[in-house]
N, C-alpha and C positions, 0 to 999 in steps of 0.2 A: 459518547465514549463511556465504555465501565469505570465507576467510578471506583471500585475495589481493586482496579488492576493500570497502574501504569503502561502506556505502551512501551514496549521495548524493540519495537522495529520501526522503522522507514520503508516504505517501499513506493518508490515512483517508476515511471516507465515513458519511454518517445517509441510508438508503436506508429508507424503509416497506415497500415490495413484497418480502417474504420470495424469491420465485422471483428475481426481478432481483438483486434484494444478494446468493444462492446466487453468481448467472451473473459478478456481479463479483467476487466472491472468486476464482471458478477462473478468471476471466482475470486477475488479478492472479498470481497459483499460476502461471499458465500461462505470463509472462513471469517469472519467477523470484524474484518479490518473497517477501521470508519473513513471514509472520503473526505481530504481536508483541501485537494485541486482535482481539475478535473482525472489528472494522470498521476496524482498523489494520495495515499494511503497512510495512516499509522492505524497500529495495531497492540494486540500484544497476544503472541503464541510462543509454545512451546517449539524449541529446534528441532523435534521430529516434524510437525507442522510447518514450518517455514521452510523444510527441507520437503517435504512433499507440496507447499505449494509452487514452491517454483519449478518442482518436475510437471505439473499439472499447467503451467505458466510455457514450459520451454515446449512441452506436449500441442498445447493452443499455437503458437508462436510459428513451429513447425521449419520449414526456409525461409521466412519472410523474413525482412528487414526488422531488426526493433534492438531495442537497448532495455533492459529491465534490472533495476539495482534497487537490493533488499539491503537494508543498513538498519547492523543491529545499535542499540543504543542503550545507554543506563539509566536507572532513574535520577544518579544525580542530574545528567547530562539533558534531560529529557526536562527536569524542572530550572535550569539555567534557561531554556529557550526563549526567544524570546518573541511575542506576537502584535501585531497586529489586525484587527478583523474588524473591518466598518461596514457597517450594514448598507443599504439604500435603503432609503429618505422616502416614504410613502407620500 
């Protein structure tokens, strides 16, 4: 993650279609979101950006089943979070 720029969105998704939830990962990737699960993303873009990427999201998406929610967030809100992350044990 940039370390000069707080993220200021969420974006996770429950996609069925293995090839479609691929193609949303790497448009995700592709606008510079960092992968924190495997159907979870933070970021930080501009609202013209997160408004084209979910046109580009509902584009990929098409008729198929899937639920995809982009939640924006603050920096204070974003530095309350709270984490856990344990590596495995070589």
């Amino acid at each position: 993650m940039s370390a000069e720029k707080i993220p200021n969105l969420i974006l996770v998704y429950d996609i069925v279609d293995d090839r479609k939830r691929a193609k949303i990962a790497d448009a995700c990737l592709d606008y510079g979101l960092d992968r924190i699960q495997f159907s979870a993303f933070v970021g930080w873009l501009v609202p013209s950006q997160q408004q084209e990427l979910m046109v580009k999201i509902k584009r990929i998406l098409g008729k198929s089943p899937g639920n995809v929610q982009l939640v924006p967030i603050c920096a204070n809100d974003w530095n309350k979070r709270k984490v856990i992350d344990q590596k495995e044990k070589d």
